[in-house]
TORMARNU-722274 format. One record per residue (C-alpha): x, y, z; residue in one letter. Coordinates in Angstrom, 2 decimals. Layout:
BEGIN
torpa X: X	Y: Y	Z: Z	code: a
...
//
This chain:
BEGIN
torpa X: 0.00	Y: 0.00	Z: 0.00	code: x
torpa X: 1.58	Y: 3.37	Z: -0.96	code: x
torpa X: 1.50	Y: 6.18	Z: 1.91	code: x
torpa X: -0.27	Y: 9.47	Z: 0.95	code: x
torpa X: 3.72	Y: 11.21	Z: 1.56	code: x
torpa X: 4.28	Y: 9.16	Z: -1.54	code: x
torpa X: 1.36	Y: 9.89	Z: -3.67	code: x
torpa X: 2.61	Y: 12.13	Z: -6.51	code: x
torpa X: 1.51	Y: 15.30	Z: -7.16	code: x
torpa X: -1.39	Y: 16.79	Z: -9.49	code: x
torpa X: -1.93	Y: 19.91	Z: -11.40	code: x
torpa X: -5.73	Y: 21.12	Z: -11.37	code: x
torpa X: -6.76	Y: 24.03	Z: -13.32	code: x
torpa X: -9.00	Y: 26.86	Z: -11.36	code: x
torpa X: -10.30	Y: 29.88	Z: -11.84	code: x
torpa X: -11.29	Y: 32.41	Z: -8.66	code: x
torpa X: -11.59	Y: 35.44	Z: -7.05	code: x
torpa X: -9.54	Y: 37.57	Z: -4.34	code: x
torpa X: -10.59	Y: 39.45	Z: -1.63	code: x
torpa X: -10.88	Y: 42.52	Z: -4.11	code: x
torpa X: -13.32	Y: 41.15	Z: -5.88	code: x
torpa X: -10.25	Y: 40.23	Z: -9.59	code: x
torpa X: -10.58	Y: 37.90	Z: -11.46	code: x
torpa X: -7.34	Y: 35.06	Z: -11.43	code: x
torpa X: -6.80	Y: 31.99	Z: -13.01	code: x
torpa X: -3.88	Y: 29.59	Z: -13.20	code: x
torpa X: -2.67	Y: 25.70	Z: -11.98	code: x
torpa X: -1.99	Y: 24.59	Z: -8.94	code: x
torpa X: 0.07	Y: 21.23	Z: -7.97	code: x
torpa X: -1.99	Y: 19.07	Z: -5.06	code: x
torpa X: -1.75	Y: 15.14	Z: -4.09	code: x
torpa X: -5.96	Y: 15.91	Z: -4.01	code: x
torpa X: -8.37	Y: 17.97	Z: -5.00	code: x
torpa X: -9.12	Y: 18.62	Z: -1.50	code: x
torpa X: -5.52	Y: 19.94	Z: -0.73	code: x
torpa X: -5.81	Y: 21.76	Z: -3.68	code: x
torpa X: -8.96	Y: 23.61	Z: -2.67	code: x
torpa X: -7.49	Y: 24.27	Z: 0.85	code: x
torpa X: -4.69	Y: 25.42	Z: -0.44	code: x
torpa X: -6.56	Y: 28.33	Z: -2.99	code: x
torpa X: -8.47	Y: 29.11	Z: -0.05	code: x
torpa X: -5.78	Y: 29.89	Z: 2.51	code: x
torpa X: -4.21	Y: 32.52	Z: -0.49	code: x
torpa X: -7.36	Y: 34.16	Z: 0.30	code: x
torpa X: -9.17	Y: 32.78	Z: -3.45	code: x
torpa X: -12.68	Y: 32.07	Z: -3.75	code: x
torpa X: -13.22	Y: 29.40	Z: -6.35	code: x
torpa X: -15.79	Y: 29.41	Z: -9.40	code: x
torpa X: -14.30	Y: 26.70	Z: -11.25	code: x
torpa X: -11.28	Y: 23.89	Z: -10.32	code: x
torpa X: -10.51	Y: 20.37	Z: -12.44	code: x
torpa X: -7.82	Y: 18.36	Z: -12.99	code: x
torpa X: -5.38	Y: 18.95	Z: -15.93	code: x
torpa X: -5.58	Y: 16.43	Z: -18.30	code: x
torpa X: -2.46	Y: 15.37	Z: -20.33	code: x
torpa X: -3.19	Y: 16.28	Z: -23.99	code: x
torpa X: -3.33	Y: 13.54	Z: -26.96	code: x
torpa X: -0.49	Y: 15.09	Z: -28.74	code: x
torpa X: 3.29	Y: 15.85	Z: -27.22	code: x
torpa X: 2.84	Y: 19.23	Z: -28.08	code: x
torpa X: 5.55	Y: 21.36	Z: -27.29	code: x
torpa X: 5.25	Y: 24.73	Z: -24.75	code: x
torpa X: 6.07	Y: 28.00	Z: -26.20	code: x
torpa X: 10.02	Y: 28.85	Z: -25.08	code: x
torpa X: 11.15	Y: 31.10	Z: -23.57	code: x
torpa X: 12.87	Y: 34.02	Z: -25.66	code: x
torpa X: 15.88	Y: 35.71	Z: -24.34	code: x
torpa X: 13.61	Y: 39.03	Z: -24.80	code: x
torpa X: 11.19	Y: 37.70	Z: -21.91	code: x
torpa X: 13.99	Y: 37.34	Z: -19.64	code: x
torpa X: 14.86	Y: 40.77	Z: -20.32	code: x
torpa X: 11.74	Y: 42.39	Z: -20.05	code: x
torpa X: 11.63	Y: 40.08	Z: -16.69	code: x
torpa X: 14.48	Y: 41.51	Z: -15.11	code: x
torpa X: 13.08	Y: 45.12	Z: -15.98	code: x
torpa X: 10.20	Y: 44.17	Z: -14.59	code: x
torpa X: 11.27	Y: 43.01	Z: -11.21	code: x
torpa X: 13.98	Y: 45.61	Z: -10.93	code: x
torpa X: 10.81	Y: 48.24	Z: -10.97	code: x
torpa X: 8.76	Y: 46.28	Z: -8.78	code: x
torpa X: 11.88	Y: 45.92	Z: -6.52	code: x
torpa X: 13.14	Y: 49.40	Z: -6.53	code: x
torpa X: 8.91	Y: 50.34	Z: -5.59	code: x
torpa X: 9.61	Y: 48.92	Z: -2.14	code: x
torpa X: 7.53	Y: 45.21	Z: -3.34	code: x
torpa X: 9.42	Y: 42.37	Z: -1.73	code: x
torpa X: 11.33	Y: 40.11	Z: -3.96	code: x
torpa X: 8.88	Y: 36.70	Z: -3.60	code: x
torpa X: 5.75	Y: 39.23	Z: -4.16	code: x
torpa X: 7.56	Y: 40.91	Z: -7.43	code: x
torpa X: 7.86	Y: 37.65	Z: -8.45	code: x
torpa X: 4.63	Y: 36.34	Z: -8.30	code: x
torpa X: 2.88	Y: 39.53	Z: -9.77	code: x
torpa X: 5.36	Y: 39.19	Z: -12.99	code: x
torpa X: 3.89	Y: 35.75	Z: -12.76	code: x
torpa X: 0.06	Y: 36.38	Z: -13.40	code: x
torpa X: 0.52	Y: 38.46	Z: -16.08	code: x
torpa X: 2.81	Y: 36.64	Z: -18.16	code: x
torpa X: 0.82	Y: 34.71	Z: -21.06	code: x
torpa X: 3.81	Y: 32.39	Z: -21.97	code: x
torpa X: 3.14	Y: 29.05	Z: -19.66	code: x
torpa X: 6.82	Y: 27.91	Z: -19.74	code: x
torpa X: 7.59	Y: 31.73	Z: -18.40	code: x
torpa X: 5.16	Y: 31.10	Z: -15.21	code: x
torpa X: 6.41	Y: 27.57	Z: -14.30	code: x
torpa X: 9.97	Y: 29.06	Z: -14.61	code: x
torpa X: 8.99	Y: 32.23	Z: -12.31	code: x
torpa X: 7.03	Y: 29.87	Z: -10.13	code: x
torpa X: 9.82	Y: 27.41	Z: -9.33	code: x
torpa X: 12.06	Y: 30.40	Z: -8.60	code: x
torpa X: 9.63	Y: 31.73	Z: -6.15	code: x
torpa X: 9.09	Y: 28.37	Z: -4.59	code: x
torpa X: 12.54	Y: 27.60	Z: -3.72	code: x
torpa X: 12.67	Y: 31.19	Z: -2.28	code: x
torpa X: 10.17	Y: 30.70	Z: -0.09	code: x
torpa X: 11.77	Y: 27.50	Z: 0.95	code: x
torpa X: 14.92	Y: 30.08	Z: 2.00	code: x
torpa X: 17.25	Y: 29.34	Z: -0.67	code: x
torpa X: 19.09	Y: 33.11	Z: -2.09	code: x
torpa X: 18.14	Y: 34.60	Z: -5.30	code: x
torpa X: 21.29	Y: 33.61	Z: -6.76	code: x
torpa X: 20.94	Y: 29.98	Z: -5.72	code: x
torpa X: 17.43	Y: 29.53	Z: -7.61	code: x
torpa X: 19.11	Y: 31.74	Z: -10.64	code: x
torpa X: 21.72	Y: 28.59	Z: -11.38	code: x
torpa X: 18.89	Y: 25.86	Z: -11.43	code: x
torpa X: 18.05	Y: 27.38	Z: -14.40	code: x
torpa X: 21.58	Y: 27.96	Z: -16.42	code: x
torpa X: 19.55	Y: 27.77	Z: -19.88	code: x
torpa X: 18.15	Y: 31.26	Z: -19.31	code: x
torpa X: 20.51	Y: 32.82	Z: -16.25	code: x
torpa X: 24.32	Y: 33.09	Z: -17.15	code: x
torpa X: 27.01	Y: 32.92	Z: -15.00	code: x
torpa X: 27.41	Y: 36.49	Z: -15.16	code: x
torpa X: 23.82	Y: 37.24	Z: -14.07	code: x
torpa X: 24.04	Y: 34.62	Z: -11.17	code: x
torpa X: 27.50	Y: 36.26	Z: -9.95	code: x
torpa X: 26.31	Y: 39.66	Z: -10.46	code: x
torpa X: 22.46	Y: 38.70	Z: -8.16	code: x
torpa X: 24.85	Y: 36.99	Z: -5.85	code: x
torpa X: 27.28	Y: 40.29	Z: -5.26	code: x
torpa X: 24.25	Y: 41.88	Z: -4.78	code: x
torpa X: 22.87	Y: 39.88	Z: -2.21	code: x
torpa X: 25.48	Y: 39.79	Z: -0.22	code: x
torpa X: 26.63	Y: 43.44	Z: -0.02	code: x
torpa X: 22.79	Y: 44.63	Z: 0.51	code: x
torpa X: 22.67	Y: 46.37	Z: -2.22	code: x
torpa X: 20.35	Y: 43.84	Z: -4.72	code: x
torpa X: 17.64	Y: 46.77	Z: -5.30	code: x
torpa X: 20.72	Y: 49.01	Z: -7.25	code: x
torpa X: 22.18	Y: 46.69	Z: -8.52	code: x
torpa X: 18.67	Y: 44.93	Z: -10.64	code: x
torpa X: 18.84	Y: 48.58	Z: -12.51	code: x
torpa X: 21.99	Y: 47.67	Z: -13.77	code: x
torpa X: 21.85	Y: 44.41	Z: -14.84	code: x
torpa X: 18.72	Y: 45.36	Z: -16.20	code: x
torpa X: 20.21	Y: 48.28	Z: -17.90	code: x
torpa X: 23.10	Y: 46.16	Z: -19.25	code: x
torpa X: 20.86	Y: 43.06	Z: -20.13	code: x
torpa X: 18.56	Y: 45.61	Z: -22.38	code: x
torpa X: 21.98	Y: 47.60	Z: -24.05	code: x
torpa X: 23.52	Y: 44.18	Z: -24.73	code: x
torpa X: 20.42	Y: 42.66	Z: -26.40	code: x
torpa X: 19.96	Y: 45.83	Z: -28.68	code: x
torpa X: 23.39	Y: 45.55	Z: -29.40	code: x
torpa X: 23.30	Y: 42.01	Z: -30.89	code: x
torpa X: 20.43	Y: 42.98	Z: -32.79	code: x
torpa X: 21.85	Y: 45.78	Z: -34.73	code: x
torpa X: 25.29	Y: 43.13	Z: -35.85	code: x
torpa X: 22.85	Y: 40.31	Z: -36.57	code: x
torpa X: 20.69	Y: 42.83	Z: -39.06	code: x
torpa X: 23.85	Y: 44.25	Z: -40.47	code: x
torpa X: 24.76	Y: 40.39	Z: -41.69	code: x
torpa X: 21.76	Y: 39.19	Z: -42.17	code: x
torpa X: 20.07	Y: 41.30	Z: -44.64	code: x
torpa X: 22.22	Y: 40.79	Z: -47.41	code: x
torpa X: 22.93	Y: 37.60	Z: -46.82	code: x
torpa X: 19.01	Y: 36.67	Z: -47.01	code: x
torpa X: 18.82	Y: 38.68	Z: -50.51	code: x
torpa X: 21.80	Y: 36.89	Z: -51.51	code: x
torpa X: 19.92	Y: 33.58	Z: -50.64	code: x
torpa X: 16.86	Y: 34.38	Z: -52.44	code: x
torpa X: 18.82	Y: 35.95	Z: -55.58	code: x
torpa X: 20.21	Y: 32.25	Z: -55.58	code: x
torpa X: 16.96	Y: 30.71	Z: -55.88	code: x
torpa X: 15.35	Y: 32.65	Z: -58.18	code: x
torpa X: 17.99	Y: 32.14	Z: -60.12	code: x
torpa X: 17.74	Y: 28.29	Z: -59.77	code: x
torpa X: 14.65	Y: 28.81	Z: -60.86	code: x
torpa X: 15.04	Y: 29.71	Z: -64.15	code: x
torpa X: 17.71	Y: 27.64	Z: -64.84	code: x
torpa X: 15.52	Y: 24.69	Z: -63.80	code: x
torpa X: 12.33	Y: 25.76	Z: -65.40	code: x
torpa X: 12.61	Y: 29.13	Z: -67.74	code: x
torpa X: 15.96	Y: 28.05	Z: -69.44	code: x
torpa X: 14.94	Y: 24.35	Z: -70.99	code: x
torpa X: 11.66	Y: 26.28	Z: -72.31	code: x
torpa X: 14.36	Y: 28.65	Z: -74.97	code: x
torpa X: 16.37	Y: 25.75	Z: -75.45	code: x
torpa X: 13.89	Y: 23.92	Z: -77.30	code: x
torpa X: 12.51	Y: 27.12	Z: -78.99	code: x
torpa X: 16.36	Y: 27.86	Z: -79.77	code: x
torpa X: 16.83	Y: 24.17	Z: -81.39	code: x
torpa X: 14.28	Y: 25.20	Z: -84.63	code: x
torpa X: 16.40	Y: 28.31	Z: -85.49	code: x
torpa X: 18.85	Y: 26.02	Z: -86.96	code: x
torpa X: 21.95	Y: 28.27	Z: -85.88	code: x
torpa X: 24.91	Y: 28.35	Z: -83.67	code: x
torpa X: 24.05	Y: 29.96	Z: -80.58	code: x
torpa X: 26.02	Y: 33.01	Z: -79.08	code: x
torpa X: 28.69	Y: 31.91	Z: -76.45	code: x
torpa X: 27.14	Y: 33.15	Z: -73.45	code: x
torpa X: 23.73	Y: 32.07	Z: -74.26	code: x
torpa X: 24.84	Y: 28.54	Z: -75.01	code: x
torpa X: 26.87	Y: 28.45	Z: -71.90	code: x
torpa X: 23.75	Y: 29.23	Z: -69.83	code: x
torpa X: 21.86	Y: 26.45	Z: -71.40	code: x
torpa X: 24.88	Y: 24.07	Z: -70.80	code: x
torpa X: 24.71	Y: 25.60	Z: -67.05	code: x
torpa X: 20.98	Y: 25.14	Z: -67.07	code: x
torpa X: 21.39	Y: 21.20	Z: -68.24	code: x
torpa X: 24.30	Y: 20.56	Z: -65.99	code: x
torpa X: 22.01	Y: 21.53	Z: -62.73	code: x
torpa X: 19.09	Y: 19.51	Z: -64.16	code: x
torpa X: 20.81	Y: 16.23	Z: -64.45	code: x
torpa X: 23.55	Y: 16.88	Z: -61.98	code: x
torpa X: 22.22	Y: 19.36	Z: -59.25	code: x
torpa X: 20.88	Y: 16.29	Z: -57.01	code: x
torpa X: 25.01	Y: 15.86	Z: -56.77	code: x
torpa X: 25.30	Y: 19.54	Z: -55.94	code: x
torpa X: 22.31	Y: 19.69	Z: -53.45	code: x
torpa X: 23.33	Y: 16.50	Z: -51.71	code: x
torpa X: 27.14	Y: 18.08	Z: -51.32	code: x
torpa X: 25.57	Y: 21.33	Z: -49.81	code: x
torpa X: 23.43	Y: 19.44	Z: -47.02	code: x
torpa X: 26.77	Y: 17.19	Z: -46.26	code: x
torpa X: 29.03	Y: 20.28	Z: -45.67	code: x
torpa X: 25.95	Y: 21.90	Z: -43.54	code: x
torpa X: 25.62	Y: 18.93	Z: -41.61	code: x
torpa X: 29.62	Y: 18.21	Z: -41.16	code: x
torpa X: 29.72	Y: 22.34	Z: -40.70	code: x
torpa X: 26.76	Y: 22.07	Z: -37.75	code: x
torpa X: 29.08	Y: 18.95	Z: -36.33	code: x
torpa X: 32.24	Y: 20.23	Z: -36.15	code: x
torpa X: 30.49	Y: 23.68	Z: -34.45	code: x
torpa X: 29.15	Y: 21.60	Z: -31.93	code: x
torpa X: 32.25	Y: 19.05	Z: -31.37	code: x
torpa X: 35.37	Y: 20.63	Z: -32.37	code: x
torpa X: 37.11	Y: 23.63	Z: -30.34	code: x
torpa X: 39.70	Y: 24.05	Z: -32.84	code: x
torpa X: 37.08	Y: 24.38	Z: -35.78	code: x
torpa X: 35.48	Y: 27.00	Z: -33.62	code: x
torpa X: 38.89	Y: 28.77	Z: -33.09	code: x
torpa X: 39.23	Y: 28.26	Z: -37.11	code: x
torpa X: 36.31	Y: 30.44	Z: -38.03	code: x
torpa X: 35.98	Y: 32.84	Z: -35.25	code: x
torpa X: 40.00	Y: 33.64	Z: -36.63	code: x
torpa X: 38.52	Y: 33.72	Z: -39.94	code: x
torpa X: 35.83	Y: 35.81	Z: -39.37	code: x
torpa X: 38.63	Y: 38.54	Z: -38.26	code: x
torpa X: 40.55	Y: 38.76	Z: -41.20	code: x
torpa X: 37.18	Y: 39.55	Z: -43.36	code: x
torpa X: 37.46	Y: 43.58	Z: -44.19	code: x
torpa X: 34.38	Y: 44.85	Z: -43.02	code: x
torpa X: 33.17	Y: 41.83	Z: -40.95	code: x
torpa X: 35.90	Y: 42.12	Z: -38.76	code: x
torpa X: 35.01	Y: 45.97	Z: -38.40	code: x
torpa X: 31.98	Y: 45.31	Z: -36.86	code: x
torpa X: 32.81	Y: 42.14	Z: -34.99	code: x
torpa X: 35.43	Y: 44.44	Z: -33.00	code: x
torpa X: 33.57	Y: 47.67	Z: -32.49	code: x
torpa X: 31.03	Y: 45.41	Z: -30.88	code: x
torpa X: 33.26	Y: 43.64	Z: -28.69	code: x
torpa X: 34.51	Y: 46.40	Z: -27.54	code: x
torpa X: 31.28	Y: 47.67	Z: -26.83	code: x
torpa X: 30.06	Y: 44.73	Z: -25.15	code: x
torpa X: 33.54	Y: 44.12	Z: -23.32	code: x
torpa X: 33.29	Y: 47.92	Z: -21.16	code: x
torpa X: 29.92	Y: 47.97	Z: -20.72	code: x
torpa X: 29.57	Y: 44.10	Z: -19.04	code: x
torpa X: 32.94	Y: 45.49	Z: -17.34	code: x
torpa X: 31.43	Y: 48.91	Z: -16.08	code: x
torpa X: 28.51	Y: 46.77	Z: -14.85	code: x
torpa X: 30.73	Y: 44.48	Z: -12.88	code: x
torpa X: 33.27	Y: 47.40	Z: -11.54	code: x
torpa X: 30.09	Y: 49.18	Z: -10.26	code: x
torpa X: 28.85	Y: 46.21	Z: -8.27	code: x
torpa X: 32.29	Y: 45.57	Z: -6.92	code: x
torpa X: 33.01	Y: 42.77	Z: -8.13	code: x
torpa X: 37.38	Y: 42.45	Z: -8.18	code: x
torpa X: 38.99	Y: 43.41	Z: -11.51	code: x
torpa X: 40.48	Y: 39.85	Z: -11.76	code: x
torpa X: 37.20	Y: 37.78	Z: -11.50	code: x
torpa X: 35.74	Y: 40.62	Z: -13.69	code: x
torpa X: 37.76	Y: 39.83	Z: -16.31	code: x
torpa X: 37.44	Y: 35.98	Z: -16.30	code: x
torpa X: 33.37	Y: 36.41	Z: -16.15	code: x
torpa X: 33.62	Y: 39.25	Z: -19.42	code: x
torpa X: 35.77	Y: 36.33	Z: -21.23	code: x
torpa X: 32.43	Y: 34.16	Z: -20.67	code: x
torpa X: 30.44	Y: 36.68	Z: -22.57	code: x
torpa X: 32.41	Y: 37.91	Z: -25.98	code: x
torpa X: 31.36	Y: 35.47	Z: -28.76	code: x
torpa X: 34.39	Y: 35.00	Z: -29.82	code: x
torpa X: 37.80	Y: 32.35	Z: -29.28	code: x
torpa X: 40.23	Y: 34.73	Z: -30.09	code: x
torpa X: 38.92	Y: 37.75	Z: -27.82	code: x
torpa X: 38.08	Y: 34.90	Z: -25.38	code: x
torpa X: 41.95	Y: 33.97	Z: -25.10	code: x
torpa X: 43.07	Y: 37.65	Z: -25.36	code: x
torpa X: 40.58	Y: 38.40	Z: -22.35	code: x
torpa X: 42.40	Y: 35.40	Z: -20.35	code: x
torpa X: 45.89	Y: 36.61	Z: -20.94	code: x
torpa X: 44.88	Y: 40.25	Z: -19.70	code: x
torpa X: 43.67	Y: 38.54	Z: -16.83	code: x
torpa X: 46.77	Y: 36.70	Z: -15.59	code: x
torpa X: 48.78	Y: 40.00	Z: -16.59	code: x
torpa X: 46.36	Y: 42.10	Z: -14.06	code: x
torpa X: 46.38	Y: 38.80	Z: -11.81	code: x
torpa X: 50.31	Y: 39.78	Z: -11.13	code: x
torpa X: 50.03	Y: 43.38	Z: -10.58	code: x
torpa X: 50.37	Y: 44.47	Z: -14.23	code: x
torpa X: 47.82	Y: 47.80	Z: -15.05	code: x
torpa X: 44.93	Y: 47.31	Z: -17.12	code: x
torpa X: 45.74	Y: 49.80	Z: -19.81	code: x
torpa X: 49.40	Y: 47.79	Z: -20.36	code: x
torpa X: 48.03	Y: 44.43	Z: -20.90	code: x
torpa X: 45.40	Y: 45.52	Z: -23.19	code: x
torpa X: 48.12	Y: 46.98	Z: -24.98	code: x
torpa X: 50.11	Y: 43.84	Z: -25.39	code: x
torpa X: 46.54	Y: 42.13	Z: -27.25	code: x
torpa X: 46.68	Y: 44.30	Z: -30.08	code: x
torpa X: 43.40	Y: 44.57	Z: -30.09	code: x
torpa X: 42.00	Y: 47.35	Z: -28.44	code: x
torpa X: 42.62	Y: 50.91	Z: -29.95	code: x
torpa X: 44.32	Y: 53.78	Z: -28.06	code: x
torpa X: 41.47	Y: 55.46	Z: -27.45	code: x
torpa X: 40.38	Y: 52.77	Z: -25.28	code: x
torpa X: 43.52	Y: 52.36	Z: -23.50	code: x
torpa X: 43.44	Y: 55.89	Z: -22.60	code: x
torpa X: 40.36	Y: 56.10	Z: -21.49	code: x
torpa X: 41.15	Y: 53.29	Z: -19.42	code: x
torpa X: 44.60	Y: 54.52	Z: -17.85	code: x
torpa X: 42.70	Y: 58.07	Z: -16.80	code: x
torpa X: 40.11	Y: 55.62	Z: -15.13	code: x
torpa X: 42.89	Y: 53.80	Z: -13.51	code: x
torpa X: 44.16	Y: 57.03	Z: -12.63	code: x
torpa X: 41.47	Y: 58.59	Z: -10.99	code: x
torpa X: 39.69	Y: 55.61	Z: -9.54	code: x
torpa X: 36.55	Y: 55.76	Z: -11.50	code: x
torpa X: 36.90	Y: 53.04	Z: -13.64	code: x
torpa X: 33.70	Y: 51.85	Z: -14.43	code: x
torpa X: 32.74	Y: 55.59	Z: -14.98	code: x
torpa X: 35.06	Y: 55.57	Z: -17.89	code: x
torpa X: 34.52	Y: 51.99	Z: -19.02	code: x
torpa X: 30.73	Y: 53.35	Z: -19.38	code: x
torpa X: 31.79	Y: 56.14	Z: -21.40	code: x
torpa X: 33.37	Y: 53.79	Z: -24.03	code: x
torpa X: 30.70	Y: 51.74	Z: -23.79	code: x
torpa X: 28.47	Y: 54.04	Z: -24.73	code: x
torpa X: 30.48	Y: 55.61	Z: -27.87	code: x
torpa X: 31.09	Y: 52.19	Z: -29.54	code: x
torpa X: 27.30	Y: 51.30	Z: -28.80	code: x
torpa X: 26.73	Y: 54.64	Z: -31.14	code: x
torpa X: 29.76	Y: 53.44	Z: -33.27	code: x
torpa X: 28.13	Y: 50.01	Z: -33.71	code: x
torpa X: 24.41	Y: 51.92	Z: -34.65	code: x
torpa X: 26.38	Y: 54.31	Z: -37.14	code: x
torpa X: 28.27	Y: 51.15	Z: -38.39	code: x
torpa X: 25.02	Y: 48.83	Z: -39.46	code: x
torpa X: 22.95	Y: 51.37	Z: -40.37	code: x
torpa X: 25.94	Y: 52.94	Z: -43.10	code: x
torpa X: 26.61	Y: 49.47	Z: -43.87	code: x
torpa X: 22.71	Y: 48.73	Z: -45.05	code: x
torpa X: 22.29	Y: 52.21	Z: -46.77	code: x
torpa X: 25.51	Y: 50.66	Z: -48.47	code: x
torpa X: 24.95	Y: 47.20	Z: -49.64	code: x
torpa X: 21.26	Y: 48.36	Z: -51.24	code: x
torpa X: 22.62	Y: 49.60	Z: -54.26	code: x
torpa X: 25.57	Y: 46.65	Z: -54.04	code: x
torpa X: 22.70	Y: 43.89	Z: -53.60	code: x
torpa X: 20.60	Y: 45.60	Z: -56.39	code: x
torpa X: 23.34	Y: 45.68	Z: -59.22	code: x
torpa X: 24.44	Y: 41.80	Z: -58.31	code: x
torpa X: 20.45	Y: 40.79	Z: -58.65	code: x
torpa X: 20.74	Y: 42.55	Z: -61.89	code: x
torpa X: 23.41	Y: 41.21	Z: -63.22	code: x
torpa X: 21.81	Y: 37.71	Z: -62.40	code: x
torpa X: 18.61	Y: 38.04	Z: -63.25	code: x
torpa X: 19.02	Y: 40.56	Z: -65.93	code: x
torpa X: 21.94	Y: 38.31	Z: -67.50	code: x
torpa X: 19.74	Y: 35.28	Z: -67.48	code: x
torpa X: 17.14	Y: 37.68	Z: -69.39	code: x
torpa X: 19.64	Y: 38.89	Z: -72.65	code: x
torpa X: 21.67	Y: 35.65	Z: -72.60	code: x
torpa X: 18.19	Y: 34.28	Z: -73.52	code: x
torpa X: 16.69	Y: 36.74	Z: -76.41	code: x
torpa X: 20.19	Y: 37.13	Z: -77.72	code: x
torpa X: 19.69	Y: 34.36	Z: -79.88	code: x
torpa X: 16.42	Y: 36.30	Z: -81.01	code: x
torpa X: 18.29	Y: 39.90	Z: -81.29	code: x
torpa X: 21.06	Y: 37.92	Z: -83.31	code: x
torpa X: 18.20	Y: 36.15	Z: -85.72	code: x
torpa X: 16.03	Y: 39.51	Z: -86.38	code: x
torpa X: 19.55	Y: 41.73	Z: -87.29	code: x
torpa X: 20.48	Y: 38.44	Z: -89.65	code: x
torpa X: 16.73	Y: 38.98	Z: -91.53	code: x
torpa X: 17.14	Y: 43.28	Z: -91.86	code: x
//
């Protein structure tokens, strides 16, 4: 016979009232329905409606959780926190209104194991997936120098900077490389379908055809019979390319290298590094944390192998006594503005003031960068479309032009 300790848990759906007379609706975990009705009632709840949950047909999968709700989580509780609302109450009000399920089991495991006395921090690394090491260090500083309520702003702050920030690279790459995609399709297109249609129109005329039509035809029958090969190739080196990213360190290393040696990627793949490097930095030197485990936690957070091992070595230069400014120096990597800006930090003891100053101009360096960089590649993109498309176009009537100026 199995003891009612041992009976497992089960979730019923309600729906209720509070004392003021709102409307609130949710699930609640109970080895009964009884316990489960007690339990509403003690939160002060006045049931309409309460049933158990029953486990759908389908596996079907709950919404995730984006890295935007996290960030519009920690605004959220940094307000509520900074508005005098303790930290378990925050919590659960962020909880209610959230309309992602996944984002209220999340919030309402973190607000259990509060309640149960575990610290902030300690709940935070359950859930590693969605709370860095950074955040978790940064909560944890917090809590333990009583100063949680300033320090939420920040991380907020930070958490909202650095998310805009990887927006504006990703659209700066993106775009063209998505009209680039299609160009390549469309293109496919017509060789597959459009091309075979002249080629059998062309075959009546009788007559040699013009060297660049004929070699589009040849191109057009070469991806008909052959482009299985081609396609089959591509999804091989994706897959082996997806394997090695996930497997290899020293592929990683390969193409994070690579990516730095590409003119105008490696432009914006530095100015945002920098960016991101003082302002998680700044965040860090504000909360106290000590230059030496700053560094090792803004290593965690660059993106990128070779910043990631030029971040170490400036750590075990500061780690024996060397000054900031001289072993970013020795990277080659950082430009002198930055290093002076950093030494008159040094200097004057307000680091993190100055760190948020550079952070801050890159950030505007990084918007100027993406947005020049689109207003560039427009006209770029559009001449490259029109040389495919449009020389798919006259490689086809030139046959036709050639056979009406034979007849005049």
């Amino acid at each position: 016979m199995i003891n009612s300790s041992e009976t497992l848990s089960l979730d019923y759906i309600w729906k209720g009232i509070d004392q003021l007379g709102k409307h609130h609706e949710g699930i609640i975990s109970a080895k009964s329905l009884l316990l489960a009705k007690v339990s509403l009632r003690a939160q002060g709840y006045t049931l309409s409606h309460i049933a158990l949950k029953t486990k759908p047909l389908l596996n079907i999968k709950r919404k995730q959780i984006s890295k935007i709700e996290i960030t519009i989580f920690i605004r959220q509780l940094s307000t509520l926190f900074n508005a005098g609302i303790p930290l378990v109450q925050a919590i659960t009000i962020i909880s209610h209104g959230h309309d992602n399920a996944s984002m209220r089991t999340l919030l309402s495991s973190i607000k259990d194991d509060l309640e149960k006395g575990e610290t902030f921090a300690e709940t935070l690394k359950k859930s590693p997936q969605y709370f860095d090491t950074l955040f978790c260090n940064l909560i944890e500083v917090g809590e333990h120098a009583g100063v949680l309520e300033t320090l939420l702003d920040k991380i907020a702050s930070y958490q909202e900077k650095s998310d805009l920030l990887k927006k504006k690279a990703l659209k700066a790459l993106t775009y063209p490389l998505a009209v680039m995609t299609t160009a390549l399709i469309v293109t496919s297109i017509l060789l597959i379908f459009v091309v075979p249609i002249f080629k059998d129109m062309f075959k009546s005329f009788g007559a040699e055809l013009p060297v660049f039509t004929q070699w589009i035809v040849d191109l057009s029958e070469i991806i008909i019979n052959d482009g299985w090969i081609l396609l089959l190739l591509i999804l091989i080196s994706a897959y082996a390319f997806n394997y090695f990213k996930k497997h290899s360190e020293a592929f990683n290393y390969f193409i994070d290298k690579s990516l730095l040696k590409l003119p105008i990627i490696k432009l914006l793949i530095n100015k945002a590094f920098i960016a991101r490097f003082a302002r998680t930095l700044a965040t860090l030197s504000a909360a106290g944390v000590p230059i030496v485990d700053a560094l090792q936690l803004v290593a965690g957070t660059c993106g990128n192998r070779v910043y990631y091992n030029a971040l170490l070595a400036i750590r075990e230069d500061v780690a024996t006594g060397q000054q900031l400014q001289y072993a970013l120096q020795k990277t080659h990597l950082f430009p002198h503005l930055v290093q002076q800006m950093i030494a008159i930090g040094e200097e004057s003891g307000e680091l993190d003031y100055m760190l948020s100053k550079i952070a801050e101009f890159y950030e505007a360096e990084v918007d100027n960068f993406t947005d020049n960089l689109s207003a560039l590649m427009e006209p770029i993109i559009m001449i490259i479309l029109g040389l495919l498309i449009g020389g798919l176009v006259v490689a086809m009537y030139l046959p036709i032009f050639k056979m009406g100026s034979a007849i005049n």
